[in-house]
C-alpha positions in Angstrom: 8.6 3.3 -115.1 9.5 6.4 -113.2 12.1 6.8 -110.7 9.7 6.9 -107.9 7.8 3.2 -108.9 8.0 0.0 -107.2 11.3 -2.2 -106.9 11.9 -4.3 -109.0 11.0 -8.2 -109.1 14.6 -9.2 -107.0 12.9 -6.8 -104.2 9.4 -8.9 -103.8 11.0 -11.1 -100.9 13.0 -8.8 -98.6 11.0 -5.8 -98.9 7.2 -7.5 -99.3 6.1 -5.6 -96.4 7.4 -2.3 -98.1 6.0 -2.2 -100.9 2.7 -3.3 -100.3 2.8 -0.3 -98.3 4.2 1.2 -100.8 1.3 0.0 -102.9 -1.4 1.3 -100.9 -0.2 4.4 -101.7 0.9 4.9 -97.4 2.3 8.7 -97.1 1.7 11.0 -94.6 2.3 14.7 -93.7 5.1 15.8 -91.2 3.4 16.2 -87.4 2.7 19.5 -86.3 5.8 21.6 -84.6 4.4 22.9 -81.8 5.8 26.1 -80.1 9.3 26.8 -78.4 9.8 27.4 -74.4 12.6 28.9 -72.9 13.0 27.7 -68.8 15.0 30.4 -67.0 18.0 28.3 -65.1 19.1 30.4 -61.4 21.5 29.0 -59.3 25.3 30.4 -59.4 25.6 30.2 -63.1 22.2 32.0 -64.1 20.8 31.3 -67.5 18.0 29.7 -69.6 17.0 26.4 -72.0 15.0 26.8 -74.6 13.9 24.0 -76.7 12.7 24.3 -80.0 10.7 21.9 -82.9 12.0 21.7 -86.2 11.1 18.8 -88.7 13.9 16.1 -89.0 13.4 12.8 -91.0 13.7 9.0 -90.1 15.3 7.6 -93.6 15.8 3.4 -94.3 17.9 2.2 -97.1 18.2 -0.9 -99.0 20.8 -2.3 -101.6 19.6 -4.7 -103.7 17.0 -6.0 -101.9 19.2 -5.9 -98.1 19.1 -3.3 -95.7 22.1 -1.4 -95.1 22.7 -1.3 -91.3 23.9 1.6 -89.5 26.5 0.1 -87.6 29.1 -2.3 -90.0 27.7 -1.0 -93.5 29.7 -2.3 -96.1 28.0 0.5 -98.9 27.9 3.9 -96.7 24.9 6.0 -97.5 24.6 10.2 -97.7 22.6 12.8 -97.8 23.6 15.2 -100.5 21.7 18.5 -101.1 20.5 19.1 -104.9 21.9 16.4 -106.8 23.9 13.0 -106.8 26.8 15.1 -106.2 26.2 17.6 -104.3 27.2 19.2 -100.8 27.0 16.2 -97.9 23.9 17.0 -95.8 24.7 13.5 -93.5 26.2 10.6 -93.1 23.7 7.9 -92.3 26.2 4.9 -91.7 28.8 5.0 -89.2 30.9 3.8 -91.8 31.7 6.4 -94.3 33.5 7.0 -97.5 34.9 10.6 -96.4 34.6 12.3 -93.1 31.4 14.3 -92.9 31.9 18.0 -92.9 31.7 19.7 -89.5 28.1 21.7 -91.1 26.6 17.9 -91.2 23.0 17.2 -89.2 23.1 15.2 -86.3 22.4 11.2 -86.7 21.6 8.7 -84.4 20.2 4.4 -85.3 17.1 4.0 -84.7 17.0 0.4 -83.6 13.0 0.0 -83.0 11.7 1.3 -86.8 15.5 0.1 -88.5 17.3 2.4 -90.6 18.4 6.2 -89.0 16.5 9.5 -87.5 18.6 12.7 -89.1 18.3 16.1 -88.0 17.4 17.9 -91.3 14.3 17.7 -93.9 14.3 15.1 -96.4 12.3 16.4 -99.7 12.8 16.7 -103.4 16.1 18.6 -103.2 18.0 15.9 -101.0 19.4 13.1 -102.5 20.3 9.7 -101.4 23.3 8.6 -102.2 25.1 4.6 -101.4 28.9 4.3 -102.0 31.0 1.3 -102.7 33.4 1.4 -100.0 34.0 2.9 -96.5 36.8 5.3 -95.9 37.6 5.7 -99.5 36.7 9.4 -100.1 36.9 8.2 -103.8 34.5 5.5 -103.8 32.3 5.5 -106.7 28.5 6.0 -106.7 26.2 2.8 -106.8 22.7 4.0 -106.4 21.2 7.5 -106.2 17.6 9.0 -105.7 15.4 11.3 -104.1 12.0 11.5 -103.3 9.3 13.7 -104.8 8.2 15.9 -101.3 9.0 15.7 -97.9 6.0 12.9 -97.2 6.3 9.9 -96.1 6.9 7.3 -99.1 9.1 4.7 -100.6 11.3 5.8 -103.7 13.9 4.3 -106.0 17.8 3.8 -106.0 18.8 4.3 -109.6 22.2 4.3 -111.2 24.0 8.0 -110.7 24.2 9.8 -113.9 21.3 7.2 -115.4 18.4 7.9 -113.2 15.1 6.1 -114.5 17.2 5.4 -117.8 19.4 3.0 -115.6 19.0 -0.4 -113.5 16.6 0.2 -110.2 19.7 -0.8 -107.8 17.8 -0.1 -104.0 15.0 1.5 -101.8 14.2 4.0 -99.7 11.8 4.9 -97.0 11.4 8.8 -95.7 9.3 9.5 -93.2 9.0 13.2 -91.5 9.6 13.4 -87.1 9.8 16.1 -85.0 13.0 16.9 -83.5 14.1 19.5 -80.9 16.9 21.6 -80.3 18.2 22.0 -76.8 20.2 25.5 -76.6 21.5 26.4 -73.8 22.3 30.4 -72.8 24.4 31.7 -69.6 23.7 35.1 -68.5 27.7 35.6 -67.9 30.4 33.4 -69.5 31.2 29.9 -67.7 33.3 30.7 -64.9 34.7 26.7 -64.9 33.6 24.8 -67.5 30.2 22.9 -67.8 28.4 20.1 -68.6 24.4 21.0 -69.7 22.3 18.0 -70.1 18.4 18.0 -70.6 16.5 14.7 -69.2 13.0 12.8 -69.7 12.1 12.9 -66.0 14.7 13.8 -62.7 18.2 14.7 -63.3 19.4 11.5 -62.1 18.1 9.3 -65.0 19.3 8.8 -68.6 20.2 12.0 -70.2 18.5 13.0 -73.7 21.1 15.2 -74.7 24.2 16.7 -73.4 26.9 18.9 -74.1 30.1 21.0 -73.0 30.2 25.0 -72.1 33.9 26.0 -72.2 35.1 28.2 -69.1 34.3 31.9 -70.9 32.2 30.7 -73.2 28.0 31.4 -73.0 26.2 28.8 -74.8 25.7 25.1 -75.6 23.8 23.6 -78.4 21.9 19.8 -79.1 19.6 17.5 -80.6 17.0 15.5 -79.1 14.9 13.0 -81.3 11.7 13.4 -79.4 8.9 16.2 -79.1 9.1 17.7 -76.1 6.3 17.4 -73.9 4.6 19.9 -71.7 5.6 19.2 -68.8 8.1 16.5 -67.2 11.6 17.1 -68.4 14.5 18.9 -66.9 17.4 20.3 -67.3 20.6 20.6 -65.2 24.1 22.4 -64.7 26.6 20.4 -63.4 30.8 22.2 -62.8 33.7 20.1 -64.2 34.7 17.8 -61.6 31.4 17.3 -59.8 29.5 14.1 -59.4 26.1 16.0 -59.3 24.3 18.8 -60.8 24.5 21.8 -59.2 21.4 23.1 -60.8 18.6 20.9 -61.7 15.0 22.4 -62.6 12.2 21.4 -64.6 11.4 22.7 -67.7 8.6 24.7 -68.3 5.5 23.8 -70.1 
């Protein structure tokens, strides 16, 4: 049995609904990125938004046969780039055994499909790591893996150091997403300092991202876990201090 088979037995009856999936041989290819737009910003602090698509990956982990949660993990999971060992890509439990470098992609839950959304490409060369303990940057490895492609499937959890050779210890789901990035750009540096945020409809609603620009400084970078659509979002300016945007537009299609 390969590292990329089924669970094992102990699996059937938390993860039925997986891997009969997982049977049926369910992948799929990442969605289309479509093209970036940049929305000139006027107002007193001139500049411009551009968002951009870039593949990210929604990522669900199981321990012997339970899921591990986001919030309150007991076993935090990474990301590691090229092996078991290997630089820390992400952190996908609050919890964690070390804190993540400041080079590591942008997380968030995903309470509606379980497990976490991630900012970078899962594929061959990423690697799944769980841990035994939170906050113990020595915490040994329990279960390792990675999948074959960056397609949606399920693949194995084996013992580091062991892989196929060793005990099938957990589970894990890829799946590809679209993600944007939201930079910001100031024709002149900040004159106060600045909050940028990008929303789904008017600037008074629920902000999809946000950020800082430091007085002097020119730009301001974020995620957002959606595609952006053609039309219907917007994107405001609003000075330190102030209870409302100062500049609010919409963003171009």
């Amino acid at each position: 049995m390969t590292r990329h088979s089924l669970g094992r037995i102990w699996l059937l009856a938390p993860l039925v609904t997986v891997l009969l999936l997982a049977a049926c041989g369910s992948q799929g290819a990442a969605p289309s990125l479509g093209k970036a737009t940049t929305t000139a910003i006027s107002g007193a602090q001139r500049g411009s938004l551009t968002l951009t698509p870039f593949y990210g990956a929604h990522v669900v982990t199981y321990y012997r046969g339970v899921l591990i949660p986001y919030v309150g993990a007991q076993t935090p999971v990474e990301l590691r780039k090229g092996s078991c060992g290997g630089q820390v890509l992400a952190t996908l439990t609050e919890a964690t055994a070390a804190p993540p470098p400041s080079s590591a992609a942008t997380v968030i839950p995903d309470t509606a499909k379980k497990g976490v959304d991630v900012a970078t490409v899962v594929d061959e060369n990423v690697y799944v790591v769980i841990r035994a303990r939170a906050n113990d940057p020595n915490a040994a490895q329990l279960a390792c893996g990675a999948p074959l492609s960056s397609r949606r499937q399920y693949f194995d959890l084996y013992t580091p150091g062991q892989g196929s050779n060793g005990p099938q210890l957990g589970l894990a789901l890829i799946e590809p997403i679209t993600v944007t990035r939201a930079q910001t750009h100031l024709t002149a540096p900040a004159t106060a300092p600045l909050t940028w945020a990008v929303y789904a409809g008017g600037c008074d609603g629920q902000a999809l991202a946000q950020g800082q620009i430091a007085k002097g400084a020119t730009t301001g970078d974020g995620v957002i876990f959606q595609s952006a659509p053609v039309s219907g979002w917007s994107v405001s300016l609003t000075p330190a201090g102030a209870t409302s945007p100062a500049t609010c537009q919409k963003v171009s299609g």
